[in-house]
C-alpha positions, -999 to +999 in steps of 0.1 A: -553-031-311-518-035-307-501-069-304-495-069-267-533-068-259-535-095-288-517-117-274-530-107-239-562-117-254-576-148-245-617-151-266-610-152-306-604-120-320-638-105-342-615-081-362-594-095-388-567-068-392-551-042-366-556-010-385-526+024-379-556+046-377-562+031-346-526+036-333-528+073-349-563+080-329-553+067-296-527+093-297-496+076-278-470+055-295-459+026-271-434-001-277-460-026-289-471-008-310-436-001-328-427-040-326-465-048-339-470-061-376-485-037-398-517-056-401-531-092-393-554-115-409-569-148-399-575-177-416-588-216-409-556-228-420-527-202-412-521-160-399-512-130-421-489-111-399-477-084-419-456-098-449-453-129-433-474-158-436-474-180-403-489-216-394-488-236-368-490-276-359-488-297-329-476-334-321-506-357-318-489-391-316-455-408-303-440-441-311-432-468-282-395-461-282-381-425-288-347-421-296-323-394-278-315-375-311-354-379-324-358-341-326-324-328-332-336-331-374-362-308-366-345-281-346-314-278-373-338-276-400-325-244-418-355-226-416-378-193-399-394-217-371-404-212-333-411-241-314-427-241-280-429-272-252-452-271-227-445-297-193-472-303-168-461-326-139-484-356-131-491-365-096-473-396-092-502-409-067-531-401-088-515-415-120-509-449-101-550-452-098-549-445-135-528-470-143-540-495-118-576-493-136-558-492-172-540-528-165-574-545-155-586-533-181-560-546-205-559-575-185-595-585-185-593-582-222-567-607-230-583-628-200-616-627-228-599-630-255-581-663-239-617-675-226-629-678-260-603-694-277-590-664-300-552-660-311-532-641-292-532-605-300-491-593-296-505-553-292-522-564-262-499-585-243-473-552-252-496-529-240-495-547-209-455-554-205-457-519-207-478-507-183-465-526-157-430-519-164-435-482-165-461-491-131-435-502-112-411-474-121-434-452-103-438-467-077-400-466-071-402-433-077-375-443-108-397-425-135-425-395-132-452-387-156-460-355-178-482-338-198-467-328-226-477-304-256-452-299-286-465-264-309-445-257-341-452-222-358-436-217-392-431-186-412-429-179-450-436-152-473-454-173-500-481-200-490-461-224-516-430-218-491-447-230-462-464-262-482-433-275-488-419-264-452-444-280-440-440-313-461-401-317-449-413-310-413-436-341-419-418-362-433-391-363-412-414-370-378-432-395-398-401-413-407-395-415-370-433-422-363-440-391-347-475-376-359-482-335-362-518-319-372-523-286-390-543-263-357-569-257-382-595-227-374-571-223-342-545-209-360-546-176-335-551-196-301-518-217-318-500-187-329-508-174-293-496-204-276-459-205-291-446-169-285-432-172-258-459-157-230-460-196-213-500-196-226-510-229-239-544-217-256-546-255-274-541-278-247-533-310-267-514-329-247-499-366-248-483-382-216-447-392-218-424-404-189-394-392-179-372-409-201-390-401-233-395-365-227-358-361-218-352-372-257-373-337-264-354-316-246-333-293-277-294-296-256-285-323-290-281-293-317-250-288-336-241-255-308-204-251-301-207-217-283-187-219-244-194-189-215-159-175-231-139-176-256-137-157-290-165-155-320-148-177-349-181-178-368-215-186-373-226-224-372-241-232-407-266-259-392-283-234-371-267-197-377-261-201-335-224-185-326-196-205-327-177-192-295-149-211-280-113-205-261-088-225-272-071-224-235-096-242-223-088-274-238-067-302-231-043-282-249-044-252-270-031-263-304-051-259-340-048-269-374-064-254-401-062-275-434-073-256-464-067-246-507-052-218-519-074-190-518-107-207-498-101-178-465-073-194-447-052-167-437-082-147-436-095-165-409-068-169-392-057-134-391-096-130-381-091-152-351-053-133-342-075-099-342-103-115-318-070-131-298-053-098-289-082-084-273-078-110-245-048-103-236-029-126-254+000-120-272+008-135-306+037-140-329+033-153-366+056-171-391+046-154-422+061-167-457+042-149-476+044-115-457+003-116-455+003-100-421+028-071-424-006-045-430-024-061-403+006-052-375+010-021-389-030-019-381-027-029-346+004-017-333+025-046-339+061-054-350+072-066-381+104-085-391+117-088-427+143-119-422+161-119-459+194-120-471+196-085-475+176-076-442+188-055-413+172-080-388+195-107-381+196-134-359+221-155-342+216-194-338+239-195-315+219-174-285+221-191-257+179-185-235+184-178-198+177-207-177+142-215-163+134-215-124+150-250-119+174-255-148+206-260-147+231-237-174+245-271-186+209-283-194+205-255-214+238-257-236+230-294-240+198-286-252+213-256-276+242-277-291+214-304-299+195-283-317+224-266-339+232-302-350+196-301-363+205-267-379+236-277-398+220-309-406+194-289-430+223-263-438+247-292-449+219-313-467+222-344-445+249-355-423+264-391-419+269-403-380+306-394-379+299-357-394+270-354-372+299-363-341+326-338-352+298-313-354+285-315-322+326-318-308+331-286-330+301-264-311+310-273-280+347-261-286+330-227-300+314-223-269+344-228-248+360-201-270+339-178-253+340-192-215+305-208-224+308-241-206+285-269-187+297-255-154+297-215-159+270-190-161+268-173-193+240-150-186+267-123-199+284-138-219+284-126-256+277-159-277+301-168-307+291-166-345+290-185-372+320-178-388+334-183-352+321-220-359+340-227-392+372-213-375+371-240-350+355-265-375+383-261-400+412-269-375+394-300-362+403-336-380+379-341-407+366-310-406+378-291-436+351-303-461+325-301-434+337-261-432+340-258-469+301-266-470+296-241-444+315-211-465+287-199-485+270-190-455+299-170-436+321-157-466+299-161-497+264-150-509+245-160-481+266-145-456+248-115-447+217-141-437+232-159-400+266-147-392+253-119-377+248-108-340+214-108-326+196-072-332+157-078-324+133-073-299+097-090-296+093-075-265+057-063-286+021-080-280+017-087-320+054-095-334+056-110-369+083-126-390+083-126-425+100-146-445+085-137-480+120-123-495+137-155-484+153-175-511+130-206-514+161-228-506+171-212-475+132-205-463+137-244-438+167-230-427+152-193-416+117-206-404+141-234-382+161-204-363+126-182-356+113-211-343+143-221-317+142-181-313+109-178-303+108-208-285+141-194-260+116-162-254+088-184-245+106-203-219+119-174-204+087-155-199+060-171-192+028-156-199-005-166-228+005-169-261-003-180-294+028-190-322+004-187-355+028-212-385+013-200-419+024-227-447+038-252-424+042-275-449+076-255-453+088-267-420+072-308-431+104-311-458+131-314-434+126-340-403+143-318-385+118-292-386+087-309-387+099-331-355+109-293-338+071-284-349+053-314-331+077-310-299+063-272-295+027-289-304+035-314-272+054-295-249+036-255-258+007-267-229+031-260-202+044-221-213+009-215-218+013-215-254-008-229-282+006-233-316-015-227-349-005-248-380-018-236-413-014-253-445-029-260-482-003-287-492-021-314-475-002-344-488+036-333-481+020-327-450+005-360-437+033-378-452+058-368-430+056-391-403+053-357-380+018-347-395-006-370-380+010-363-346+007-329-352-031-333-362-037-353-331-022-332-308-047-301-320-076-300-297-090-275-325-088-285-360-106-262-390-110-273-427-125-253-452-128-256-489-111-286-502-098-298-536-112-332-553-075-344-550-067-343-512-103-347-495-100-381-498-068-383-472-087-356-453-120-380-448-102-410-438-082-388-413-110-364-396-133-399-401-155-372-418-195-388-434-195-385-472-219-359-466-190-340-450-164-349-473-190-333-502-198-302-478-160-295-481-159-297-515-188-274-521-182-246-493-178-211-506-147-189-493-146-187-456-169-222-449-156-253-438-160-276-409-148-265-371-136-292-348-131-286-309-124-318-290-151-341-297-174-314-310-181-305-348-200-285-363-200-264-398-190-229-400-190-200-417-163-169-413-178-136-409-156-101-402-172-071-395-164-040-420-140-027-399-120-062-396-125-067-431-105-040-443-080-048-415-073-088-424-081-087-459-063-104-484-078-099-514-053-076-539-080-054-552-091-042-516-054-041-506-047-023-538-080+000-533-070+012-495-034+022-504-045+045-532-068+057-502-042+060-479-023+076-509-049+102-518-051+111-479-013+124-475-016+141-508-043+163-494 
């Protein structure tokens, strides 16, 4: 018998196993029978289907009050489970004579009890509160009544498994009052009534209104899966898919907060993969030149910004105006932001350096025709060294332009005084800043930043800026504030901008960090260390059971917020992504001896 006319079946079976000889002798092989157990056996208490050892319960017994999130325990239990509700509306006009018979009754019996002089008896006189109450909401048509059947079927492959299965099932209704029974010697009409065939073979039903059986309905489970979006893992509470688009949020800003070597970069190079299939395009601020492989991979373009690089770029590029603004907006904005440069170049600047500064790049500009009231859409922009010129002849200037020499004339010169020579015209560009000196790493992740953000504004179209070890940009306020304005103002270029750190306390002490966390619709921790979870419970407002799952994860698990959502998550890559976005040295190491071995043959 195959397990389509099993379950078709509605009289107890009289064989106890389905047998191949049977499948052999009929002489056709059909789709149930493929799908079909290799053999099944039934027992009072529970089913041998094939390896698997299978029993089934159904709810008996409800408490007065049922709370909204009274099942949700059940349905993200971690285990092999089907569960299967069966609805049956009442008519509202027949269960009216019920309950106009039931309240006599009750009434008559505290009317007796009352007659004779007995205490009052408080289940009674509920009983009765009750059945009026829920009377008259029928009869306003404010609640309707149901038939309702609740059928769990578990699965094990030991009978100890399912004992104990079947002990946490219990004890977590009965904590909430809620009463199951074993289907004993109806295990098969049971097992029959959950697949999902809409049989109920048992019939044990218990009547609930409206607003109790809404409490049952399974819509409270940790899912954060959306119609679109892209796969960032699979939800640990109930190994659902955690699918989401960050461009449909308020705004399209993430954080990921995470120790060294827990999956960081993994992931996020995980989620850029994912990103450029929708047409996207994305550009990364790598320091540690993780992603150089990975654009190689895909077709991208990869920067080297060092001291002795041949990419160079200048700070003083001036971005084509926007539809609506003005050229001097855009030079005001431009000469703002190169204060904020040689404010981190310099080391600090008092007020009057910070004025004869400003007064010196404006003169620089005008050097080259670049003025509030000209268009220099052509115009060839000045240099650095252009800068110290000017700064040098300017009152109180000279020691301001002796600071300013190492970067024009002595070892650092080769790093800024240079004319523009990139192009990210490319739908994966990434800038590396790994052979940076360590001192000059603010300085260069500064200028990307206010050169990316001049190609944002000009174009726009989706986008996604991806900041590994922002906690580089967090030591100069200068930085950290530009950071949190692109966090604010990305929304309207259609941008979102990923922060990604492990140093988690220079990072929320800069008064810029908590900003920055706050304006993240999506924020993503993973493994934590015992020293900084603390500062990460009291600002995520995580439980301690949280705060201990982040200590515990494995590589690649953490916690994934989207707006009010949360839910815990694991990172999974296919084989093929894997070796694309993997950082571990001895696979890195193992595909370039591959690569290697290939062009030698």
């Amino acid at each position: 018998m195959s397990l389509l006319d099993f379950l078709k079946k509605k009289e107890p079976l009289q064989i106890t196993s389905i047998l191949p000889q049977e499948i052999y002798e009929a002489g056709a092989l059909e789709l149930a029978d493929v799908i079909a157990p290799s053999a099944l056996k039934i027992s009072p208490k529970e089913l041998n289907l094939g390896e698997k050892i299978v029993r089934s319960f159904f709810v008996i017994s409800y408490p007065r009050y049922l709370n909204e999130s009274w099942f949700a325990p059940i349905i993200n239990l971690d285990k092999v489970f089907d569960i299967s509700i069966y609805i049956e509306p009442i008519e509202t006009a027949a269960a009216l004579k019920s309950f106009q018979k039931k309240v006599a009754e009750v009434q008559s019996q505290i009317m007796t009890r009352e007659e004779k002089g007995l205490v009052r008896n408080p289940m009674l006189d509920t009983a009765y509160q009750d059945l009026e109450q829920l009377r008259d909401n029928l009869q306003q048509a404010q609640e309707k009544l149901f038939n309702v059947g609740v059928y769990i079927t578990m699965y094990g492959d030991k009978t100890e498994e399912l004992d104990k299965i079947e002990s946490e099932i219990k004890s977590i209704l009965e904590a909430k009052l809620v009463y199951v029974k074993p289907a004993l010697f109806q295990q098969e009409q049971a097992f029959k009534t959950v697949m999902p065939v809409a049989t109920d073979l048992l019939g044990v039903y218990s009547k609930l209104n409206s607003s109790p059986l809404s409490s049952l309905f399974p819509f409270i489970s940790f899912d954060l899966t959306s119609d679109k979006g892209i796969l960032y893992g699979v939800n640990r509470h109930n190994s659902s898919l955690v699918l989401f688009d960050r461009f449909s949020l308020e705004n399209y800003n993430s954080i990921t907060f995470a120790k060294s070597g827990s999956g960081k970069s993994y992931a996020t190079k995980l989620e850029i993969l994912r990103t450029l299939m929708f047409d996207t395009s994305v550009m990364v601020l790598d320091p540690e030149n993780e992603y150089e492989y990975m654009a190689e991979a895909v077709g991208g373009r990869h920067f080297n910004i060092s001291l002795n690089s041949e990419h160079h770029i200048n700070p003083f590029d001036l971005p084509i105006p926007t539809e609506g603004e003005s050229f001097a907006n855009v030079l005001r904005s431009n000469i703002v932001n190169l204060v904020g440069l040689f404010r981190i170049m310099m080391g600090g600047l008092t007020p009057e350096e910070d004025a004869i500064i400003d007064r010196a790049i404006t003169e620089t500009y005008a050097l080259k025709d670049i003025t509030a009231d000209s268009d220099f859409t052509n115009t060839e922009p000045p240099l650095l060294s252009d800068f110290e010129l000017v700064l040098s002849g300017m009152e109180g200037g000279d020691s301001l332009a002796q600071r300013l020499t190492k970067y024009t004339k002595g070892t650092w010169a080769g790093f800024i005084n240079r004319p523009t020579n990139i192009d990210i015209n490319k739908k994966f560009v990434i800038f590396s800043i790994r052979d940076m000196e360590d001192e000059l790493k603010p300085i260069a992740m500064y200028i990307i930043m206010h050169y990316i953000w001049a190609a944002i504004r000009r174009d726009l179209k989706k986008r996604l800026l991806v900041i590994d070890e922002a906690w580089w940009m967090m030591k100069s306020e200068d930085t950290a504030s530009f950071l949190l304005s692109l966090a604010k103002r990305g929304r309207k270029y259609y941008l979102g901008v990923a922060t990604i750190t492990q140093d988690v306390d220079d990072f929320l002490k800069s008064p810029y960090g908590l900003p920055i966390i706050t304006n993240s619709s999506i924020q993503v921790l993973l493994k934590q260390s015992p020293s900084s979870v603390d500062k990460l419970q009291q600002t995520f407002n995580l439980t301690d059971e949280e705060k201990y799952l982040l200590l515990e994860s494995a590589v690649g698990e953490g916690i994934f917020f989207a707006g009010l959502k949360h839910v815990a998550i694991k990172i999974i890559a296919s084989y093929t992504e894997d070796q694309i976005i993997t950082s571990d040295p001895s696979q890195i190491l193992a595909i370039k001896k591959a690569k290697m071995g290939l062009a030698k043959s």
